[in-house]
DRENDREN-113271 format. One line per field, with one value per residue: residue number from 1; residue in three letters; x, y, z of N, C-alpha, C in turn. Coordinates in nm, 4 decimals, always signed. Example, Ala and Ser with C-alpha at 12.3 -4.5 7.8 and 13.67 -1.06 7.14 Angstrom:
BEGIN
nr [1	2]
rest [ALA	SER]
n_x [+1.3190	+1.2850]
n_y [-0.5690	-0.2250]
n_z [+0.7800	+0.7080]
ca_x [+1.2300	+1.3670]
ca_y [-0.4500	-0.1060]
ca_z [+0.7800	+0.7140]
c_x [+1.3200	+1.2900]
c_y [-0.3300	+0.0030]
c_z [+0.7800	+0.7870]
// end
This chain:
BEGIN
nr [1	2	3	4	5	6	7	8	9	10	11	12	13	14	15	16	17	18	19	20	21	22	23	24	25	26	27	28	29	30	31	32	33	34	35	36	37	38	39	40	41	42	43	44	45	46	47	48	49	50	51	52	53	54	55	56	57	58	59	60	61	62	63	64	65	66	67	68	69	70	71	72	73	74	75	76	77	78	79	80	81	82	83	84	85	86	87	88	89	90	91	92	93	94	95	96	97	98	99	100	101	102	103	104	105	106	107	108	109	110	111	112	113	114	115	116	117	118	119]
rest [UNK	UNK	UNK	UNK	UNK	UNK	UNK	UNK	UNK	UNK	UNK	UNK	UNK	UNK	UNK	UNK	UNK	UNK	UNK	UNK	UNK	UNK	UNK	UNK	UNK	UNK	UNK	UNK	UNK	UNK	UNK	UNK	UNK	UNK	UNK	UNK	UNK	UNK	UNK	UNK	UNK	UNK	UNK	UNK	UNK	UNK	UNK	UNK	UNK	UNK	UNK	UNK	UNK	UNK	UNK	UNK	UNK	UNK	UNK	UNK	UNK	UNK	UNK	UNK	UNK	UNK	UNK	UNK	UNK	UNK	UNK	UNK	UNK	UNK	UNK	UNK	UNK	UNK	UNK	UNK	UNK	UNK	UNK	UNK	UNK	UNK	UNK	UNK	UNK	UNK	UNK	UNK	UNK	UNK	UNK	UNK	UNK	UNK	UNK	UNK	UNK	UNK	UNK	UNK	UNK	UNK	UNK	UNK	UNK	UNK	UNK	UNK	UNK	UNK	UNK	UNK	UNK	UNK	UNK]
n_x [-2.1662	-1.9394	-1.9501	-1.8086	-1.6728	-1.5109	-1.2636	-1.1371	-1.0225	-0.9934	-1.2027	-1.1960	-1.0370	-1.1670	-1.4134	-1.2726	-1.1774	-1.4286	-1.5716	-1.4435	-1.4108	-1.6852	-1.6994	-1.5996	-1.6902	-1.8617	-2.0461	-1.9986	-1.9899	-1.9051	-1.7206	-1.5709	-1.3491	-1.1861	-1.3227	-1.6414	-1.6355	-1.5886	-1.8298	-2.0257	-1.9275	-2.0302	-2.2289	-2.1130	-2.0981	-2.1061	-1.9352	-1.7197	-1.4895	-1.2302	-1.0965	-0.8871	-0.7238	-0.4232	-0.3410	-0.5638	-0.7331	-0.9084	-1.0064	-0.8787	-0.6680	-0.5685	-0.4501	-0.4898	-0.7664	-0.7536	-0.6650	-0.8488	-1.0567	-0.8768	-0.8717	-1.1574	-1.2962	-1.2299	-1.2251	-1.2679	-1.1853	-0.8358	-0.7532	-0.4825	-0.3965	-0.1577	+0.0136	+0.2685	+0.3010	+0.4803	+0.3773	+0.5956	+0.7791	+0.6418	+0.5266	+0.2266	-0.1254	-0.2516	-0.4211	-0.4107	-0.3423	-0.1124	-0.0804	+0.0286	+0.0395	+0.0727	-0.1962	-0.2583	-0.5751	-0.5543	-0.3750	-0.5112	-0.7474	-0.6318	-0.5305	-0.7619	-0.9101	-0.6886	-0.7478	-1.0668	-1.0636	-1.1795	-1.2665]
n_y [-0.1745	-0.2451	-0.3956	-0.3469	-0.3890	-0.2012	-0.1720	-0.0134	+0.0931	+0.3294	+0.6399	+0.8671	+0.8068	+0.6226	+0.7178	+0.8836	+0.7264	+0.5249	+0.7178	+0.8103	+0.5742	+0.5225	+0.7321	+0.6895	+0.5118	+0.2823	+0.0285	+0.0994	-0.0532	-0.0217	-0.1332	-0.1193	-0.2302	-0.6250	-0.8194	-0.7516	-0.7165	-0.9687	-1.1149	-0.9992	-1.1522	-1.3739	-1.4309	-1.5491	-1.4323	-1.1553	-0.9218	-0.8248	-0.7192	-0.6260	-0.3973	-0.3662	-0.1971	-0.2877	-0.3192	-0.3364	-0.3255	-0.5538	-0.9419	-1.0511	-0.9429	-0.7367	-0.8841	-1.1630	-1.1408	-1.1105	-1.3209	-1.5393	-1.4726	-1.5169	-1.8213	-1.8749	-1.7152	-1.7102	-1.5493	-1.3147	-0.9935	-0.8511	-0.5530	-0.4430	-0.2385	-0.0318	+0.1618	+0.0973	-0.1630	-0.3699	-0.6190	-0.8738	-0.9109	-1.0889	-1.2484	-1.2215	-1.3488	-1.3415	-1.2259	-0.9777	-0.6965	-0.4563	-0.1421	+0.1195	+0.3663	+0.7015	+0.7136	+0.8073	+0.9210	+0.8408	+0.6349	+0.4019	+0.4023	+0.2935	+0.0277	-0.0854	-0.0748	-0.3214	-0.5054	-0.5303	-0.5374	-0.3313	-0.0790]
n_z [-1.7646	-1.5190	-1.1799	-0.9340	-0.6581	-0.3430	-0.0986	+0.1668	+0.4607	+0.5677	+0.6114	+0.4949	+0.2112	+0.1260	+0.0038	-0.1632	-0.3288	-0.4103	-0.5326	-0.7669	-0.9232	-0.9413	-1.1158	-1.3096	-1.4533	-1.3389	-1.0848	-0.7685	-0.4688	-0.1519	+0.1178	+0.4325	+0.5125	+0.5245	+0.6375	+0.6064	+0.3315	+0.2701	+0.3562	+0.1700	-0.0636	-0.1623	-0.3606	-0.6487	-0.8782	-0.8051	-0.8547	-1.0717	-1.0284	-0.7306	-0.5638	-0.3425	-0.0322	+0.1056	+0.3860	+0.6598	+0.9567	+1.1343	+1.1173	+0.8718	+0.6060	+0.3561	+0.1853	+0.2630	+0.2200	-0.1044	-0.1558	-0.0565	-0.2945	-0.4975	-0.4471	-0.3645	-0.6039	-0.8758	-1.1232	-1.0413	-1.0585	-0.9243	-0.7694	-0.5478	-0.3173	-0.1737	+0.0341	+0.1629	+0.1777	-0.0735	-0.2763	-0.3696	-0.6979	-0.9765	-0.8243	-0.8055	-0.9305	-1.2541	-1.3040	-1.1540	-1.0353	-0.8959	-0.7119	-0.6181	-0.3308	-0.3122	-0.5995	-0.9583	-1.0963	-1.3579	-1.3182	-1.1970	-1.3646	-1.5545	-1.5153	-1.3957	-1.6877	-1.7855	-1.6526	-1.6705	-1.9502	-2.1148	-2.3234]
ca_x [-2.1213	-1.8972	-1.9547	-1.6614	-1.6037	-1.4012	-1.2034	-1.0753	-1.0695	-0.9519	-1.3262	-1.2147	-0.9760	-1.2886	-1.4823	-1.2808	-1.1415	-1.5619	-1.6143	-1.3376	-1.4647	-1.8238	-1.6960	-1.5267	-1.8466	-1.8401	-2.1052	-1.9766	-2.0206	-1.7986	-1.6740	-1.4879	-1.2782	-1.2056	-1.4249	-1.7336	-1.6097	-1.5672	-1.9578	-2.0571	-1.9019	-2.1192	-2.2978	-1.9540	-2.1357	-2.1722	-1.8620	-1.6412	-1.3553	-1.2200	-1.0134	-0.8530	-0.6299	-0.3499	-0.3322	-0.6585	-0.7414	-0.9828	-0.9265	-0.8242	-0.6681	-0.6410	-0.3880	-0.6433	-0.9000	-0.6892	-0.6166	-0.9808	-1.0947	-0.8216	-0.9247	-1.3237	-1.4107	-1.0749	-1.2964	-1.3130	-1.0222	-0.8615	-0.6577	-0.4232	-0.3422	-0.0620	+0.1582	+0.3611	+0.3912	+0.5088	+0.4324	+0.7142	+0.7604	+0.6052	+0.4018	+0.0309	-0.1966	-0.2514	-0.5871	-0.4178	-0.2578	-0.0403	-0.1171	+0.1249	-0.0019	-0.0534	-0.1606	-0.3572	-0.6971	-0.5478	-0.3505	-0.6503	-0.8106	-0.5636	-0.5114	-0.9284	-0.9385	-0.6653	-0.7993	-1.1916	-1.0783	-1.2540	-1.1633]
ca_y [-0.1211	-0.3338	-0.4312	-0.3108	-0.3579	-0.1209	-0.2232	+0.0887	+0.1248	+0.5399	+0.6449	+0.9601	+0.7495	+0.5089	+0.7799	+0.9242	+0.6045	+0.5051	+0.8238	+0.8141	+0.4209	+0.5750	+0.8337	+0.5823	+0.4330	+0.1546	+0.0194	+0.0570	-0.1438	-0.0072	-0.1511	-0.0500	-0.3942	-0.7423	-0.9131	-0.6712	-0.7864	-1.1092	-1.1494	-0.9580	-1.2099	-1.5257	-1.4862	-1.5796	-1.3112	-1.0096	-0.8209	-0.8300	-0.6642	-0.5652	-0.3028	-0.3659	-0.1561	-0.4199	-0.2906	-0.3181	-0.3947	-0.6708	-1.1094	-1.0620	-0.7985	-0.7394	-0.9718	-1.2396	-1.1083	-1.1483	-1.4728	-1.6098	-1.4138	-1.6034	-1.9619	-1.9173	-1.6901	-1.6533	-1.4617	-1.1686	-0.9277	-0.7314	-0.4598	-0.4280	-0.0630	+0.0357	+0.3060	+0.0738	-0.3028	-0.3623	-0.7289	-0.8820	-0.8856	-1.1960	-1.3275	-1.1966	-1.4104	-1.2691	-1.1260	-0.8771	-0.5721	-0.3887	+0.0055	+0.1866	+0.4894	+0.7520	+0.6864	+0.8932	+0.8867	+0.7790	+0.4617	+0.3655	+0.3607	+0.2060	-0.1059	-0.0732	-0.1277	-0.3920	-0.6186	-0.5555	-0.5767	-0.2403	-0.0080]
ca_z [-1.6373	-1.3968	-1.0702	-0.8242	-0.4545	-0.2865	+0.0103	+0.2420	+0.5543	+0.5678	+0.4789	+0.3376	+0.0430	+0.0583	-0.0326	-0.2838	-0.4887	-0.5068	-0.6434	-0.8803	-0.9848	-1.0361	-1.2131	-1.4594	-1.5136	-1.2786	-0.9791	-0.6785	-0.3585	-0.0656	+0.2371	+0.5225	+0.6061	+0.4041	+0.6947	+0.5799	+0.1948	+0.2618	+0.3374	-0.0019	-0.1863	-0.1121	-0.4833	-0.7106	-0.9872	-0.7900	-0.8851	-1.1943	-0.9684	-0.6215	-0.5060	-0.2003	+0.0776	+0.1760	+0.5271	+0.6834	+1.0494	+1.0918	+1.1151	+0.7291	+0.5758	+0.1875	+0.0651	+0.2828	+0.1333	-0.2416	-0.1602	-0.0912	-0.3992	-0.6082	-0.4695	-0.4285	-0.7178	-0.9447	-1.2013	-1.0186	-1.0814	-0.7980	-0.7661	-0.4450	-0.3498	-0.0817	+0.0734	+0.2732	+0.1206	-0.2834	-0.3420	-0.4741	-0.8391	-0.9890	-0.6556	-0.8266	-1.0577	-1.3935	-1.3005	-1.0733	-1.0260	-0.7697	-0.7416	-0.5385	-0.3134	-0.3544	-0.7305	-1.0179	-1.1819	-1.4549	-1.3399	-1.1508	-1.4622	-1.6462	-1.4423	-1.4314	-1.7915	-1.8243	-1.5350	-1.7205	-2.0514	-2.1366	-2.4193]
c_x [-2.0766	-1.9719	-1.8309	-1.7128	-1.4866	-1.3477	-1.1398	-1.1176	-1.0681	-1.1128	-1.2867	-1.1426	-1.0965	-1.3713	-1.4248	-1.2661	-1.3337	-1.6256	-1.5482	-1.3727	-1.5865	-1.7918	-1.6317	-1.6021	-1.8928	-1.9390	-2.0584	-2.0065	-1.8863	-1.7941	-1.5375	-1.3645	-1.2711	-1.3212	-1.5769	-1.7219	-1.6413	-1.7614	-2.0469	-2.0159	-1.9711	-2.1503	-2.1749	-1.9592	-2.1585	-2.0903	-1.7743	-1.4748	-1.3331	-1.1104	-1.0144	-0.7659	-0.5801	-0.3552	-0.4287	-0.6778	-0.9121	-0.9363	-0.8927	-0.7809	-0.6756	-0.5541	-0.4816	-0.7440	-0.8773	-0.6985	-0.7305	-1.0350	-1.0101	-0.8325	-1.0495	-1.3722	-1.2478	-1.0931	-1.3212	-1.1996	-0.9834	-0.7283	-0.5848	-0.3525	-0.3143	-0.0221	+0.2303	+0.3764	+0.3784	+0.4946	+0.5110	+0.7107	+0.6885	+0.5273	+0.2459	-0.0039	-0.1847	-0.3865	-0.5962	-0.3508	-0.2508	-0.0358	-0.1033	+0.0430	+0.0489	-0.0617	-0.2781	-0.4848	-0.6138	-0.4666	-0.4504	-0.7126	-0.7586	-0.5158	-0.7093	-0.9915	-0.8239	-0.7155	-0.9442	-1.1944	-1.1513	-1.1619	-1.1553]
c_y [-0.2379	-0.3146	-0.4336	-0.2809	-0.2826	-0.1608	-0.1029	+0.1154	+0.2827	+0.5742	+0.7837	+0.8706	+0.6391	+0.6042	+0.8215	+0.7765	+0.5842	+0.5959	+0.7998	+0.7175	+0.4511	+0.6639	+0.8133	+0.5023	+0.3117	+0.1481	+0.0235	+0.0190	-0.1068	-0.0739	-0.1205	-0.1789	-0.5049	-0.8189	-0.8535	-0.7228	-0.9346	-1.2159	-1.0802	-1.0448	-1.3657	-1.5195	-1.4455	-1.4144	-1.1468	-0.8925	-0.9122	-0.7508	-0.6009	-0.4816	-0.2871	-0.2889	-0.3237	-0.4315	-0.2781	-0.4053	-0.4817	-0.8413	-1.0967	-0.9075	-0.8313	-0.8181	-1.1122	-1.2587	-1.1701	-1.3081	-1.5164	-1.6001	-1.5487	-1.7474	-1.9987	-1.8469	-1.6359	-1.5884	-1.3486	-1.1517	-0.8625	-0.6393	-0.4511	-0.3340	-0.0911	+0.1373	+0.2467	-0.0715	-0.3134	-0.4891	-0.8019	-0.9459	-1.0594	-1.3140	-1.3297	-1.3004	-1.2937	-1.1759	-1.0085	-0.7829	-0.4891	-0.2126	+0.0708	+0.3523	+0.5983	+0.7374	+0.8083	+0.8554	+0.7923	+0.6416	+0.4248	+0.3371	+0.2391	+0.0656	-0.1424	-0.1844	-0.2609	-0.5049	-0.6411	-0.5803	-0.4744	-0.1157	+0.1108]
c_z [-1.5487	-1.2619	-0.9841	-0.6967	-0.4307	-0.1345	+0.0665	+0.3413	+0.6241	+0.5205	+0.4195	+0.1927	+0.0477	-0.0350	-0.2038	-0.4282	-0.5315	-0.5695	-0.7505	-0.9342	-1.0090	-1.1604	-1.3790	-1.5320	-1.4448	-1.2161	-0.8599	-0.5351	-0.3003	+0.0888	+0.3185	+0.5766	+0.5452	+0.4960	+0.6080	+0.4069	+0.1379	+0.2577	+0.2248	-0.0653	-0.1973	-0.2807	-0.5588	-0.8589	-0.9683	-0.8091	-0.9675	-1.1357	-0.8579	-0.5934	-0.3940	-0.1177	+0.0803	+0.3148	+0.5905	+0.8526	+1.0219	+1.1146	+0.9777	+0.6858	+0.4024	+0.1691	+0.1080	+0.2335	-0.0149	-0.2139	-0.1313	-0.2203	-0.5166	-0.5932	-0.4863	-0.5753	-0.8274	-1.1251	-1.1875	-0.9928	-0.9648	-0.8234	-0.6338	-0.4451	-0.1863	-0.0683	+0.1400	+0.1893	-0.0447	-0.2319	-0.4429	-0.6233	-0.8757	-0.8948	-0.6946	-0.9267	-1.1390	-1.4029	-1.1627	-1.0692	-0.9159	-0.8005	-0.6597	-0.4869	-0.3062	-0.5759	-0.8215	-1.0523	-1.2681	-1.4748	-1.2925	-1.2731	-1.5571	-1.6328	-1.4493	-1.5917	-1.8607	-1.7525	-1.6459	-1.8840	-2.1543	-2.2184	-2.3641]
// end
């Protein structure tokens, strides 16, 4: 069972994506904000992957958030989910993925299991 942070600040789509990420088999750990994220991540081992909102009020939002993630702990995978900005093609590390809103169970999953490596 992974370890997933959820990043959303909408709490009903917080609500549902950490349902939908339990329901995939996952742990999840939700927060409302990357600041609120940003202090969960102090121990480098405590999640195997984050799923972030890009648009988030707050001093950081999610690509902020991405971008600490990929210099302090660049072991932990993240996902970056929108309805308003596409990062442009070739801009992500290799341990990430862009997940356009509104999206299904089943890409959710499927970005899920190529980020974790999970059959």
């Amino acid at each position: 069972m992974s370890r997933v942070l959820v990043v959303e600040d909408d709490e009903v789509l917080r609500w549902l994506m950490s349902d939908a990420v339990t329901l995939l088999g996952h742990q999840v750990t939700a927060c409302t904000n990357a600041d609120e994220a940003l202090s969960k991540l102090g121990a480098a081992s405590a999640f195997e992957l984050i799923i972030t909102d890009i648009q988030m009020p707050g001093s950081v939002d999610g690509l902020g958030l991405a971008r600490t993630v990929w210099s302090k702990h660049p072991q932990i995978a993240v996902i970056l989910v929108s309805g308003h900005i596409v990062p442009a093609p070739g801009r992500l590390p290799g341990n990430v993925r862009f997940v356009a809103k509104p999206y299904t169970l089943r890409l959710l999953q499927r970005a899920i299991k190529e980020l974790l490596n999970t059959p």
